[in-house]
C-alpha positions as CSV (number, residue, x, y, z in Angstrom):
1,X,0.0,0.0,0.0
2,X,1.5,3.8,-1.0
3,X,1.6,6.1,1.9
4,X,-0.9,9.2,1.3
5,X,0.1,12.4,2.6
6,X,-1.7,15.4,2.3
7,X,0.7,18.6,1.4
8,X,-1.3,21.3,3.2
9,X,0.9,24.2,0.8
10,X,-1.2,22.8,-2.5
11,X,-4.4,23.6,-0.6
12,X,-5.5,26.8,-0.6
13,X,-6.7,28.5,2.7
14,X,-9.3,30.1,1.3
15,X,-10.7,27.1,0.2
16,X,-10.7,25.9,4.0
17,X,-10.9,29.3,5.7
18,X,-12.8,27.5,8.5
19,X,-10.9,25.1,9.8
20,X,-7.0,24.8,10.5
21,X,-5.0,22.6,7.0
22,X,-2.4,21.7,9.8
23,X,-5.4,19.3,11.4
24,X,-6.2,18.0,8.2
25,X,-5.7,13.9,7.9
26,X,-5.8,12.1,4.6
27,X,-7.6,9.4,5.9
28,X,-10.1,10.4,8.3
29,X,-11.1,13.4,6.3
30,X,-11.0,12.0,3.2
31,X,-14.6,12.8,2.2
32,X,-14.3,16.4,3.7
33,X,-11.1,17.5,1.9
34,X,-12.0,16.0,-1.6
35,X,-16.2,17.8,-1.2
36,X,-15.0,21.1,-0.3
37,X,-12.1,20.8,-3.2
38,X,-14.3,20.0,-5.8
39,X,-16.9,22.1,-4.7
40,X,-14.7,25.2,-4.2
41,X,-11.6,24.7,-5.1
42,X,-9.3,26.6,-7.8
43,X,-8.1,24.3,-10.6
44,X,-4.6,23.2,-8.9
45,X,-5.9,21.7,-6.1
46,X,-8.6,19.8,-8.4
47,X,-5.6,18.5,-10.2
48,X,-4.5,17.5,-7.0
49,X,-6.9,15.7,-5.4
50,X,-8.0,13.7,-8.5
51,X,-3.3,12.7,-8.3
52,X,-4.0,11.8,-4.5
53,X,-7.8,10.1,-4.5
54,X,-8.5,7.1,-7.0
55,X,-11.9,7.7,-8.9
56,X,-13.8,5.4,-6.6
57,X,-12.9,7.7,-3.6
58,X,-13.9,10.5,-5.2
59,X,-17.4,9.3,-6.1
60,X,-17.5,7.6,-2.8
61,X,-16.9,11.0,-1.0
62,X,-19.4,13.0,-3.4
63,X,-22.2,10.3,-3.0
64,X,-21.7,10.1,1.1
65,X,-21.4,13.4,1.7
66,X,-24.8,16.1,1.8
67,X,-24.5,19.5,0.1
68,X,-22.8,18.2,-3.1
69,X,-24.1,19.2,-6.3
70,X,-25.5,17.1,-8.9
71,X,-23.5,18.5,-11.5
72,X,-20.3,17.6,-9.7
73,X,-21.5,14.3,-9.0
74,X,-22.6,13.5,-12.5
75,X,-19.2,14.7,-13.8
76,X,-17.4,12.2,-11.9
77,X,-19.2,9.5,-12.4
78,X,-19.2,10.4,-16.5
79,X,-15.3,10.7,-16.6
80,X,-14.9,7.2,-14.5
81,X,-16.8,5.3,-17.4
């Protein structure tokens, strides 16, 4: 298994102005970092988190979590056929 770490300095803090990057765990906020990202994210950390999360994570997270728009959602699930 490759070790995931989350490099805080590729997300932007405006993208997470409410809580603290430092506090941020690849694993147990999976689903929270890769919503917010594709949500409201600039185009470099996108990139990012699509290099860091496999396509079933992603979908995973945007099915799981509430708030996410169906356009992101469909997109995803689209461009992983």
């Amino acid at each position: 298994m490759i070790k995931k770490e989350l490099h805080i300095k590729l997300l932007n803090p405006v993208t997470f102005w409410d809580v603290d990057l430092n506090f941020l765990d690849i694993f147990k906020d999976r689903d929270f970092i890769i919503v917010r990202v594709l949500e409201r994210g600039t185009d470099m950390e996108i990139a990012y988190i699509e290099a860091v999360y496999s396509q079933s994570e992603i979908i995973s997270a945007l099915e799981n979590t509430r708030g996410v728009s169906k356009k992101t959602l469909n997109f995803y699930k689209t461009i992983s056929l």
